[in-house]
Structure formats: C-alpha cells, structure tokens
Biopython code that builds the backbone (N, CA, C, O; Angstrom):
import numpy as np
from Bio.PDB.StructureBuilder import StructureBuilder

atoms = [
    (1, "UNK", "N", (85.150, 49.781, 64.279)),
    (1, "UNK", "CA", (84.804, 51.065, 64.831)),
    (1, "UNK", "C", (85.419, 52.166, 63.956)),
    (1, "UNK", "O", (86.527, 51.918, 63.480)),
    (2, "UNK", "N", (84.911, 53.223, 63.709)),
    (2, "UNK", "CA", (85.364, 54.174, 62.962)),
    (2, "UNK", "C", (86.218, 55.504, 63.914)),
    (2, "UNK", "O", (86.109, 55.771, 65.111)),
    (3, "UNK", "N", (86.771, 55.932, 63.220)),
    (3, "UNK", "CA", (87.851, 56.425, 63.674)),
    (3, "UNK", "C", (88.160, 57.842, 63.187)),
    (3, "UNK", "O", (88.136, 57.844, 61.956)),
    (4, "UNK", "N", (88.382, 58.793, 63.587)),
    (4, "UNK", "CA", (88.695, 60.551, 62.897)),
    (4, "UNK", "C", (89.934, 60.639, 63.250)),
    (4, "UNK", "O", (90.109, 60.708, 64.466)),
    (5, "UNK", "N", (91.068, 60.665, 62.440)),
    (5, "UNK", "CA", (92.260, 60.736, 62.407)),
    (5, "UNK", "C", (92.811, 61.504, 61.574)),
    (5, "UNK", "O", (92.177, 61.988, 60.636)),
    (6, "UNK", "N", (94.232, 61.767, 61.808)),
    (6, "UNK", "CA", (95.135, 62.347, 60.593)),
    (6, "UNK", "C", (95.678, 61.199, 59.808)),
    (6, "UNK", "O", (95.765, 59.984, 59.985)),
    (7, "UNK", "N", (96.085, 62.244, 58.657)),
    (7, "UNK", "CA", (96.555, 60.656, 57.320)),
    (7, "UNK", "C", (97.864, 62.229, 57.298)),
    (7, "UNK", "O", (97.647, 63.346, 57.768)),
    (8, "UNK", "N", (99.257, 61.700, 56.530)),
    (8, "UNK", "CA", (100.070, 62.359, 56.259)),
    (8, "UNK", "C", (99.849, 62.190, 55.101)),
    (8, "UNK", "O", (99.606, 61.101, 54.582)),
    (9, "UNK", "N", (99.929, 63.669, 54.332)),
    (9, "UNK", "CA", (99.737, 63.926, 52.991)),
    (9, "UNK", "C", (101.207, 64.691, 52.527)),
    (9, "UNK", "O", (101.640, 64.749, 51.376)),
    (10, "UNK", "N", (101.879, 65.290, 53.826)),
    (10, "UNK", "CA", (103.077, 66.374, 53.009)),
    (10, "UNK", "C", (104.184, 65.698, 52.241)),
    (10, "UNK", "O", (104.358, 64.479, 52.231)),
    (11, "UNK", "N", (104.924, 66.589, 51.595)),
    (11, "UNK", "CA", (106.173, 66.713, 51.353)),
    (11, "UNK", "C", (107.206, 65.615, 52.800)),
    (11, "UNK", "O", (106.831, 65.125, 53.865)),
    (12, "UNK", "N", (108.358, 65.631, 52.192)),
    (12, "UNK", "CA", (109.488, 65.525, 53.172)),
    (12, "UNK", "C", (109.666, 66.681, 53.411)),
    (12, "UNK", "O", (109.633, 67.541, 52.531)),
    (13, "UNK", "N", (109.973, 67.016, 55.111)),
    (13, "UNK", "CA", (110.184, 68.123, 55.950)),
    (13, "UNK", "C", (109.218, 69.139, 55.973)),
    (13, "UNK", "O", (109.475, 70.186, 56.566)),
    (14, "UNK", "N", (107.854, 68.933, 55.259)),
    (14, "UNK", "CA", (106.612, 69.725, 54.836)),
    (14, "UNK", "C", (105.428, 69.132, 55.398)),
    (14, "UNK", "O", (104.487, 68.854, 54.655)),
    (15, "UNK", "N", (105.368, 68.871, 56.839)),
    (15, "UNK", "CA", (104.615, 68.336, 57.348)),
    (15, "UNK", "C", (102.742, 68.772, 56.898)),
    (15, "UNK", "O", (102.386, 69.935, 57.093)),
    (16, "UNK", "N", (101.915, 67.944, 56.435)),
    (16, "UNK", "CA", (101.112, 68.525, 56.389)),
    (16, "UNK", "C", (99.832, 67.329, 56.312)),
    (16, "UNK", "O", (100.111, 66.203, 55.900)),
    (17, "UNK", "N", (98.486, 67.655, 56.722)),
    (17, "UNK", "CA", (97.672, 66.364, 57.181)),
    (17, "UNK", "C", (96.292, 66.164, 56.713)),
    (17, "UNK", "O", (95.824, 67.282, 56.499)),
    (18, "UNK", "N", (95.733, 65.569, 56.546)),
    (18, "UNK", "CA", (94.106, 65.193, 56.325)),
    (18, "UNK", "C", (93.261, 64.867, 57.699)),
    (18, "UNK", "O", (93.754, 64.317, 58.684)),
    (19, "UNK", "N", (92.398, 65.146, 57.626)),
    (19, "UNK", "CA", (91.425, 64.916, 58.189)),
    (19, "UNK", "C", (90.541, 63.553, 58.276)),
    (19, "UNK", "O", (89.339, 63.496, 58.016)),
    (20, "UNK", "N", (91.039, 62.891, 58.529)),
    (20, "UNK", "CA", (89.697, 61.538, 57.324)),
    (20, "UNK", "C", (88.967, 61.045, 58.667)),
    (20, "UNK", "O", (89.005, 61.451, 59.828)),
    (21, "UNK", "N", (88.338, 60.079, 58.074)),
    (21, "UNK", "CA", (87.324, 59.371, 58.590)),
    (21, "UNK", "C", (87.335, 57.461, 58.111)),
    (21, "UNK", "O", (86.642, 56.879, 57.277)),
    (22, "UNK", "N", (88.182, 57.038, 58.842)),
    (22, "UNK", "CA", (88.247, 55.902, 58.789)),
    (22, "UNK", "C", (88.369, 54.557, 59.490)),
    (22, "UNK", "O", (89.072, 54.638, 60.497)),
    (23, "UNK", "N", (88.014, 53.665, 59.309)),
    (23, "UNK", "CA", (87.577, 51.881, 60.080)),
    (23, "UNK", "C", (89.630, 52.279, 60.958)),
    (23, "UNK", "O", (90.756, 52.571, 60.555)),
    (24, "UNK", "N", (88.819, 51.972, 62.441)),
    (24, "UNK", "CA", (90.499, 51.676, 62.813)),
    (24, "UNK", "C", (91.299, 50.624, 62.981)),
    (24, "UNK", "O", (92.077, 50.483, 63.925)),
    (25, "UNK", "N", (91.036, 49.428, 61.562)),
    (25, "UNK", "CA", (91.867, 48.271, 61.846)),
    (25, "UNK", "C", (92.769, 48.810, 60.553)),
    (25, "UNK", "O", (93.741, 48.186, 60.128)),
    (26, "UNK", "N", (92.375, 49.852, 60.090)),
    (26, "UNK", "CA", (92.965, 50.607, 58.754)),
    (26, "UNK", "C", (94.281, 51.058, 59.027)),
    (26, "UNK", "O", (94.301, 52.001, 59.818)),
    (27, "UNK", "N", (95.415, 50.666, 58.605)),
    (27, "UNK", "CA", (96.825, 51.030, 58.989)),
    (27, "UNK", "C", (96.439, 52.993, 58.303)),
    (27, "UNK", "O", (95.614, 53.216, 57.417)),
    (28, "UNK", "N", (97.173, 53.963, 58.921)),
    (28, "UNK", "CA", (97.097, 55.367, 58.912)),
    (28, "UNK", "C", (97.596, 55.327, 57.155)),
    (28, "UNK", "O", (96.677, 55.829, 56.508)),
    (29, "UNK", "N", (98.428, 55.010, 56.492)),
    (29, "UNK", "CA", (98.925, 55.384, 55.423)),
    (29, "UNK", "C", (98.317, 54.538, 54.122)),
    (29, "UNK", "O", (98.736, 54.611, 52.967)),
    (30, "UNK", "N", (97.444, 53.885, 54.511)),
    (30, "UNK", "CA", (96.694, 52.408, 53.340)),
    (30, "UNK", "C", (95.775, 53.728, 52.393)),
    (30, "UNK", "O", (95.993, 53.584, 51.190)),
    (31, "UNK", "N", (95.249, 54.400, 52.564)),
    (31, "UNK", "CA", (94.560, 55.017, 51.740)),
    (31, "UNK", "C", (93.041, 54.456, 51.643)),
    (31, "UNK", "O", (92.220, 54.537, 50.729)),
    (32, "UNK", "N", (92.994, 54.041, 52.533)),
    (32, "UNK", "CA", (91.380, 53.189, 52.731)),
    (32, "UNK", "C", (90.537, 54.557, 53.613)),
    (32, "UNK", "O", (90.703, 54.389, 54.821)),
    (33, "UNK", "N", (89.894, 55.535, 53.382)),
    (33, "UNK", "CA", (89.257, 55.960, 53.830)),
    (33, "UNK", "C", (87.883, 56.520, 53.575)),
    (33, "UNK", "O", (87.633, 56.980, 52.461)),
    (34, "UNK", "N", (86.875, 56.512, 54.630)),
    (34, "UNK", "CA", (85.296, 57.300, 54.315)),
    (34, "UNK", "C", (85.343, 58.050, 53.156)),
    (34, "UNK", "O", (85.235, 57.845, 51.947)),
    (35, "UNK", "N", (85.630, 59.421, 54.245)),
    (35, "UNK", "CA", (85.687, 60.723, 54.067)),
    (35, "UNK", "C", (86.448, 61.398, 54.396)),
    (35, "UNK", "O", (86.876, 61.318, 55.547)),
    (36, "UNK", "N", (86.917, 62.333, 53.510)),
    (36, "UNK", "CA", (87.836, 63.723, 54.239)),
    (36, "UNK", "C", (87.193, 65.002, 55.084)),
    (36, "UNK", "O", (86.344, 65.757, 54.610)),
    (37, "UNK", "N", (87.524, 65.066, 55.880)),
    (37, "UNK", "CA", (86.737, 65.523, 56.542)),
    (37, "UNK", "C", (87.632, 67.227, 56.858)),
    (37, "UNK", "O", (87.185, 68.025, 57.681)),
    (38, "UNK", "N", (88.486, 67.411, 56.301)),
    (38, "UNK", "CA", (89.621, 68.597, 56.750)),
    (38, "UNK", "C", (90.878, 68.533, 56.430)),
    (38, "UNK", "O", (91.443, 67.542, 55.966)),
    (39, "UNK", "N", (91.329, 69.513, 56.650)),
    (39, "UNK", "CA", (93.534, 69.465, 56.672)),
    (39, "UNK", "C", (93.548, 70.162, 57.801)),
    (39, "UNK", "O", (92.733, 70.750, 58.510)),
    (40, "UNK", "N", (94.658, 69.949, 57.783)),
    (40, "UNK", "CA", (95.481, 70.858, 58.810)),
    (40, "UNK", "C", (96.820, 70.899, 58.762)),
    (40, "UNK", "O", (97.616, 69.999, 59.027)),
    (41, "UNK", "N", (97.044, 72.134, 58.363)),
    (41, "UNK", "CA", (98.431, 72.567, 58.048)),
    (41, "UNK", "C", (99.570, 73.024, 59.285)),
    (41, "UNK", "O", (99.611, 74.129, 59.826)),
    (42, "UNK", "N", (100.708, 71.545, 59.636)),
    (42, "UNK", "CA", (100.923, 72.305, 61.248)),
    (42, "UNK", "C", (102.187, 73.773, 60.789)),
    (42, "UNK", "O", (102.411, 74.670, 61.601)),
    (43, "UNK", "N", (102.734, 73.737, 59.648)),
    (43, "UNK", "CA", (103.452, 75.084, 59.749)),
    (43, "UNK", "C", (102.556, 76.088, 60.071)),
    (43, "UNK", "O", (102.765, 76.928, 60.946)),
    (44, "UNK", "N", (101.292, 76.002, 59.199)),
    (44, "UNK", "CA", (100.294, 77.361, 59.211)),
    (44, "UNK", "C", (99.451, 77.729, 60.612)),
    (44, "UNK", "O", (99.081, 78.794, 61.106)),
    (45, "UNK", "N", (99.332, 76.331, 61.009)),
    (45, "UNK", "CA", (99.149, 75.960, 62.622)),
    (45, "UNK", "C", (97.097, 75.799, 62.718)),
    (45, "UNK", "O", (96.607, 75.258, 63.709)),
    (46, "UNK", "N", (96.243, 76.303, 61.654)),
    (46, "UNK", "CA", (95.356, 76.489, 61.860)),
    (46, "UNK", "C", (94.573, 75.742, 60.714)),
    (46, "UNK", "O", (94.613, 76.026, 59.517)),
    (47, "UNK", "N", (93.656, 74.458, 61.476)),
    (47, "UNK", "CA", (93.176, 73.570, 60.954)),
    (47, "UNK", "C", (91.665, 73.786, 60.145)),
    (47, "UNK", "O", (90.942, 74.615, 60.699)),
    (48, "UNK", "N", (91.179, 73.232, 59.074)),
    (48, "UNK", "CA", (90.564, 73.744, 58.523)),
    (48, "UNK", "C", (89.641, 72.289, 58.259)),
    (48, "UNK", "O", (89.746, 71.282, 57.558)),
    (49, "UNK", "N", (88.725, 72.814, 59.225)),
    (49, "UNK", "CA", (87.435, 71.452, 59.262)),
    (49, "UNK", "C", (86.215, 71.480, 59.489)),
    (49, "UNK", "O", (85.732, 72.393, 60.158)),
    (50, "UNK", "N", (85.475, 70.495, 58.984)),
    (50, "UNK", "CA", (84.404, 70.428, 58.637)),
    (50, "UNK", "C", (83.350, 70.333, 60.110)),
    (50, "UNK", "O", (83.010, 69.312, 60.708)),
    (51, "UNK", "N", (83.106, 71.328, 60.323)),
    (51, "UNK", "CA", (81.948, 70.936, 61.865)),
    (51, "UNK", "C", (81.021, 70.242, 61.567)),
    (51, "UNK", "O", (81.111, 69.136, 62.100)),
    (52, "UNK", "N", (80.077, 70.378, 60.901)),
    (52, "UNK", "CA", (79.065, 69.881, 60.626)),
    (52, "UNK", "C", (79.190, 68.263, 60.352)),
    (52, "UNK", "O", (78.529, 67.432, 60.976)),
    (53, "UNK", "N", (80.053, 67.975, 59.418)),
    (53, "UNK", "CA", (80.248, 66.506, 59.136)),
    (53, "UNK", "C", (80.642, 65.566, 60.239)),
    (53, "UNK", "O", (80.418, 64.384, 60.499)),
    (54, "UNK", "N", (81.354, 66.606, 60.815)),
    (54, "UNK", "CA", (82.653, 66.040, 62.330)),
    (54, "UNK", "C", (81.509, 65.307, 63.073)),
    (54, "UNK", "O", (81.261, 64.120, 63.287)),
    (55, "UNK", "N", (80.703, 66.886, 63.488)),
    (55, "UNK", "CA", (79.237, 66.462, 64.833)),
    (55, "UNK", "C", (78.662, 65.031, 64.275)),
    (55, "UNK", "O", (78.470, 64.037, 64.976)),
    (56, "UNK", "N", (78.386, 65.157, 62.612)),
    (56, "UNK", "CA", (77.034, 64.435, 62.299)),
    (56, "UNK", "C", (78.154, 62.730, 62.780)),
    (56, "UNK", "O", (77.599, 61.946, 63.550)),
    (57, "UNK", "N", (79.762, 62.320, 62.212)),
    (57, "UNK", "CA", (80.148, 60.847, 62.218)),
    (57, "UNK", "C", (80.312, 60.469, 63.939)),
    (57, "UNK", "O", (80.106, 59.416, 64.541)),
    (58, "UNK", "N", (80.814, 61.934, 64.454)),
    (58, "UNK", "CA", (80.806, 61.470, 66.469)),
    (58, "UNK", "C", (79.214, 61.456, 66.739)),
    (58, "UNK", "O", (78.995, 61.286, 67.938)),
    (59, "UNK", "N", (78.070, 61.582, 65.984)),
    (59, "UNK", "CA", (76.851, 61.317, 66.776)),
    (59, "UNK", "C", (76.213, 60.059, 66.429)),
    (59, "UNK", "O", (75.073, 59.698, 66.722)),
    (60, "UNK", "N", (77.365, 59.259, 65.570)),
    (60, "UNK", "CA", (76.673, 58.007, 64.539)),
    (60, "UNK", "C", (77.739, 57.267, 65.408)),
    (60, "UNK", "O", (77.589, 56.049, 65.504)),
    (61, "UNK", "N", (78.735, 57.809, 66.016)),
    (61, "UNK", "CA", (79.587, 56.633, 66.870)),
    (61, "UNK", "C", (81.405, 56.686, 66.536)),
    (61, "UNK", "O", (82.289, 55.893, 66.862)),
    (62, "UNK", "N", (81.450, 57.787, 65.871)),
    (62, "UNK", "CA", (83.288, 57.495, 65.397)),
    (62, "UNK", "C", (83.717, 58.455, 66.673)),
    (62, "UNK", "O", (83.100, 59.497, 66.897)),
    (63, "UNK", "N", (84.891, 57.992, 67.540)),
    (63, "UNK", "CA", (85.624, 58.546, 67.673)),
    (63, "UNK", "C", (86.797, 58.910, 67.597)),
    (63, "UNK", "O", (87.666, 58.043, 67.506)),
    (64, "UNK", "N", (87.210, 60.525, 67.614)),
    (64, "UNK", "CA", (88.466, 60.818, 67.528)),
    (64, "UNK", "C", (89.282, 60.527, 67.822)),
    (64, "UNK", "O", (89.241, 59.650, 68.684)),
    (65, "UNK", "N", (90.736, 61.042, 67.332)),
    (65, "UNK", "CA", (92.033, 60.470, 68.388)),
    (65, "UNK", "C", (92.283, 61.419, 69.026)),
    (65, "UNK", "O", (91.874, 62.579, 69.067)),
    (66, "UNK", "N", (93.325, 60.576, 69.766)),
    (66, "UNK", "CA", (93.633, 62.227, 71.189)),
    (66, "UNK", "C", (94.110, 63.540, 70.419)),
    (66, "UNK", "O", (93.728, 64.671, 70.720)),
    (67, "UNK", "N", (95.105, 63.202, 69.256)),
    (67, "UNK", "CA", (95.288, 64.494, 68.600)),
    (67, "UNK", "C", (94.404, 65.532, 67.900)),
    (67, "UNK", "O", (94.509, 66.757, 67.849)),
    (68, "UNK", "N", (93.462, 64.651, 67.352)),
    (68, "UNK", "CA", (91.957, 65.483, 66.410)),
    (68, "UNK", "C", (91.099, 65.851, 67.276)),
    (68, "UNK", "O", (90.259, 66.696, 66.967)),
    (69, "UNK", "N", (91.142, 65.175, 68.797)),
    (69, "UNK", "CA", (90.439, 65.297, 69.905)),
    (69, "UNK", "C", (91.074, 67.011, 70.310)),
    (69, "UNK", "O", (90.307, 67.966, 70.196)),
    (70, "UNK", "N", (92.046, 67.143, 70.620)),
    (70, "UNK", "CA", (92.576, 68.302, 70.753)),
    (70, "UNK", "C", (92.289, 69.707, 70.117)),
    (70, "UNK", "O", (92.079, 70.838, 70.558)),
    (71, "UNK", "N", (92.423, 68.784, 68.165)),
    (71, "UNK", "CA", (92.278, 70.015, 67.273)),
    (71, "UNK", "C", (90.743, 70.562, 66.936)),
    (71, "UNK", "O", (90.489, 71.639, 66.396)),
    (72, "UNK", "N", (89.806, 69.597, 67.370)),
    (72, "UNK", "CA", (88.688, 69.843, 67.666)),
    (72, "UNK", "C", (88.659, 70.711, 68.948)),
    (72, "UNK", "O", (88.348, 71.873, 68.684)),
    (73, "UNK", "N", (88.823, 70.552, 69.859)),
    (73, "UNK", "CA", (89.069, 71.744, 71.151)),
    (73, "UNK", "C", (89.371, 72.757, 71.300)),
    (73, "UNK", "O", (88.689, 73.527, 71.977)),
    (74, "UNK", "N", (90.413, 73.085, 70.766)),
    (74, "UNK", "CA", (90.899, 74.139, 70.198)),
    (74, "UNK", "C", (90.173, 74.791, 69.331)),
    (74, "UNK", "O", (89.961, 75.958, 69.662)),
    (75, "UNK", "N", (89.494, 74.296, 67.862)),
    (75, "UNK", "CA", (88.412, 75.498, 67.340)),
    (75, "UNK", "C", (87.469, 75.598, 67.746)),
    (75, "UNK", "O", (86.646, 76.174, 67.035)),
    (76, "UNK", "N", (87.001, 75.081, 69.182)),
    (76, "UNK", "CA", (85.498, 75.219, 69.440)),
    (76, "UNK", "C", (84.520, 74.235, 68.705)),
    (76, "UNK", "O", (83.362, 74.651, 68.703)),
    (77, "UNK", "N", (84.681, 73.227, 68.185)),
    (77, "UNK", "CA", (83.878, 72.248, 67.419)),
    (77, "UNK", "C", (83.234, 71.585, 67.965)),
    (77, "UNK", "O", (82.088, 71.380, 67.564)),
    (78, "UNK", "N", (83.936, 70.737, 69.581)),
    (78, "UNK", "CA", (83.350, 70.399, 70.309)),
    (78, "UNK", "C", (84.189, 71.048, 71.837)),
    (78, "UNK", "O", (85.240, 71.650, 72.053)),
    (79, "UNK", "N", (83.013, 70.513, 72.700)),
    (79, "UNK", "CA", (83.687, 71.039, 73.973)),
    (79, "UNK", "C", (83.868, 70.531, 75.072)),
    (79, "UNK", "O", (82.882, 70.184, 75.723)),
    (80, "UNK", "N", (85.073, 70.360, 75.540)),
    (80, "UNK", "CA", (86.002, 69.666, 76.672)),
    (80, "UNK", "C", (87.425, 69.917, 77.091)),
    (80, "UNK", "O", (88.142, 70.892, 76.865)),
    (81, "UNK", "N", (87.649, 68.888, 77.706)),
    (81, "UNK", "CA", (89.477, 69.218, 77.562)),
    (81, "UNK", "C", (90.703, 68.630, 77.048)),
    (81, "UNK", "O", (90.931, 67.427, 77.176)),
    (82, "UNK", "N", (91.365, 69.295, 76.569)),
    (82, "UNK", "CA", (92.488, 68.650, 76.008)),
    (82, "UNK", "C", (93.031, 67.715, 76.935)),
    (82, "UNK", "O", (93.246, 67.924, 78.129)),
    (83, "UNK", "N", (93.298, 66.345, 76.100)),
    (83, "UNK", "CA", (94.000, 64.635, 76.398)),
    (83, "UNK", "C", (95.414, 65.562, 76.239)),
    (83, "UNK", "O", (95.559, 66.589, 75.575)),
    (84, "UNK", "N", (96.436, 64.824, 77.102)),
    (84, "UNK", "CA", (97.399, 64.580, 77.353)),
    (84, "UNK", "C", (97.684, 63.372, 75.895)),
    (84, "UNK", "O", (97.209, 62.237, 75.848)),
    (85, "UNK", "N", (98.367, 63.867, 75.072)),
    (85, "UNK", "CA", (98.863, 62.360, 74.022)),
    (85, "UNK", "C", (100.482, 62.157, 73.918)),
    (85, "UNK", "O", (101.139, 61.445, 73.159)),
    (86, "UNK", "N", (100.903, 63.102, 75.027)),
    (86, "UNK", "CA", (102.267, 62.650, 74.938)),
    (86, "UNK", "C", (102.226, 61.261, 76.215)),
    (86, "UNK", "O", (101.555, 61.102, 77.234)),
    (87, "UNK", "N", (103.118, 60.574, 75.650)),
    (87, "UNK", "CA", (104.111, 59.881, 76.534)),
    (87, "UNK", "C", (104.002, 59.905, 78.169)),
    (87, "UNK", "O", (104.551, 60.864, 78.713)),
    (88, "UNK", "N", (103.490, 59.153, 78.823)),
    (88, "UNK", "CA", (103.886, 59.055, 80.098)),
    (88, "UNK", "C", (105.234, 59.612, 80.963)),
    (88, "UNK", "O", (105.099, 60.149, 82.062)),
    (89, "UNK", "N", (106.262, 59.456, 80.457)),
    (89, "UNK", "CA", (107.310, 59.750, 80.537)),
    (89, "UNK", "C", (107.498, 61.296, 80.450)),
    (89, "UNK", "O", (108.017, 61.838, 81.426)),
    (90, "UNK", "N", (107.206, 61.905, 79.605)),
    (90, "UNK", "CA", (107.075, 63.645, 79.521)),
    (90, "UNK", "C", (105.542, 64.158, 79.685)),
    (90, "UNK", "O", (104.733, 64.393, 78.788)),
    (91, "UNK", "N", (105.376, 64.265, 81.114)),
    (91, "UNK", "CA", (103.901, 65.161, 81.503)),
    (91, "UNK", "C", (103.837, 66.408, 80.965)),
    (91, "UNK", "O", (104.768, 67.017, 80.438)),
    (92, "UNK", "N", (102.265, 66.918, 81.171)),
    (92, "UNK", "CA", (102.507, 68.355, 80.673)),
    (92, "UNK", "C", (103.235, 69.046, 81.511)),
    (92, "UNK", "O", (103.345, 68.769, 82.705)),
    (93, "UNK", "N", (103.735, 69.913, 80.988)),
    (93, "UNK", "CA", (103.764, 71.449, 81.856)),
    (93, "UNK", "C", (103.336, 72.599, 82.287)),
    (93, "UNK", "O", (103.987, 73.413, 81.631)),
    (94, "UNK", "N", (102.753, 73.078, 82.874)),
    (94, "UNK", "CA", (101.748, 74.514, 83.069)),
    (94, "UNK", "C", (102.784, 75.332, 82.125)),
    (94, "UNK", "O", (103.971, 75.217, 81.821)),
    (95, "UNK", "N", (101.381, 76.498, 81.724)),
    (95, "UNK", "CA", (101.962, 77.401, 80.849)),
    (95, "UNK", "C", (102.656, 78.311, 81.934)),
    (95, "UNK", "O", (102.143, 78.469, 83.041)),
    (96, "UNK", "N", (103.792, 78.875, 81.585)),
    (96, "UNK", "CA", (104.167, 80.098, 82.243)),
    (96, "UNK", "C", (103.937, 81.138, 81.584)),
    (96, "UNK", "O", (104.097, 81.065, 80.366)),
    (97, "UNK", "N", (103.495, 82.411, 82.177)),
    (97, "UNK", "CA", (103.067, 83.490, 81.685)),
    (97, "UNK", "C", (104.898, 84.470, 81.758)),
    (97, "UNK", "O", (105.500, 84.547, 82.829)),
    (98, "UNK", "N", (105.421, 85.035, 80.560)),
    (98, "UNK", "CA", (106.777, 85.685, 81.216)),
    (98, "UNK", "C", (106.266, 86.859, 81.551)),
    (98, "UNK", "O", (105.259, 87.381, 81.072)),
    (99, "UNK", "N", (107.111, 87.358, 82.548)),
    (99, "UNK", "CA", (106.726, 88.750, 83.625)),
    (99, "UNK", "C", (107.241, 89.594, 82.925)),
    (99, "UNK", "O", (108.140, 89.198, 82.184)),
    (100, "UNK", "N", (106.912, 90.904, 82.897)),
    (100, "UNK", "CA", (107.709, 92.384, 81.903)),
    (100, "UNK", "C", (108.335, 93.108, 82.695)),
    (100, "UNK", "O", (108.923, 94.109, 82.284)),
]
sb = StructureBuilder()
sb.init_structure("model")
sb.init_model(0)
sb.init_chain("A")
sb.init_seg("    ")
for serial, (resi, resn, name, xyz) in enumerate(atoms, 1):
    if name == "N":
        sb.init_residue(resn, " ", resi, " ")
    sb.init_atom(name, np.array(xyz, "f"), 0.0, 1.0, " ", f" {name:<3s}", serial, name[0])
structure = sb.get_structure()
C-alpha cells in the first residue's frame, strides 16, 4: 500500500522534512521513494505542497499519515478533521482563548 509521509532531511537540531510518496513496508529513512511530493519546514511552520499530485496519489489509493493528514488540513488541500497522533496517554486540549 502506498503511503504519503514525511522522510527527515534536516540538519542536527534543524528539523526539516519531505514530503514523499512511498510503499509502507519502506522503513521512513531507506531512501526508497515514488515521489516528492513537498517539504515542510517545521521552524518556518508553513508547508509547501503539491495539491494537485497529493489529490491525483489519494484518488489512485495512497493514504496519508495522521501527521500529513493534518498538514493537508490545515492548507485546505483536503477537507476534514484533524487525527489526534499524539499518544493516548496525552489527549488534546481545547484551545484557550486569553482574556484582555
């Protein structure tokens, strides 16, 4: 089954990620992948991806992970709601708005 994931590309302490498109018996760091499909830079915070390619591999059958699932949500690429990918153990939290 194919798979839309992050690959780590940064530096040490320079977190920074790919986009790819790859088989998920593929360990994350093997370098076995499709296509690149994006980065996303988490200092810069704002991911830079391919819609068009994204729609065309989720309409042929790949799906995302809960995290790309997210970063897709967030730009409007596709539309739903953000997965929970933390830990059982630490639920979300509602946002608090602070009062002035």
């Amino acid at each position: 089954m194919l798979k839309i994931r992050l690959q780590r590309v940064g530096r040490k302490n320079d977190p920074s990620f790919r986009v790819v498109l790859t088989d998920s018996k593929n360990a994350a760091r093997s370098n076995k992948f499709h296509e690149i499909l994006g980065s996303y830079d988490s200092r810069k915070g704002e991911p830079v991806i391919s819609a068009e390619r994204v729609k065309y591999w989720m309409s042929v059958g790949a799906k995302p992970s809960g995290t790309v699932h997210n970063l897709l949500v967030g730009s409007k690429i596709i539309e739903g709601k953000k997965i929970n990918v933390l830990s059982k153990k630490s639920p979300i939290r509602p946002e608090t708005v602070p009062q002035a």
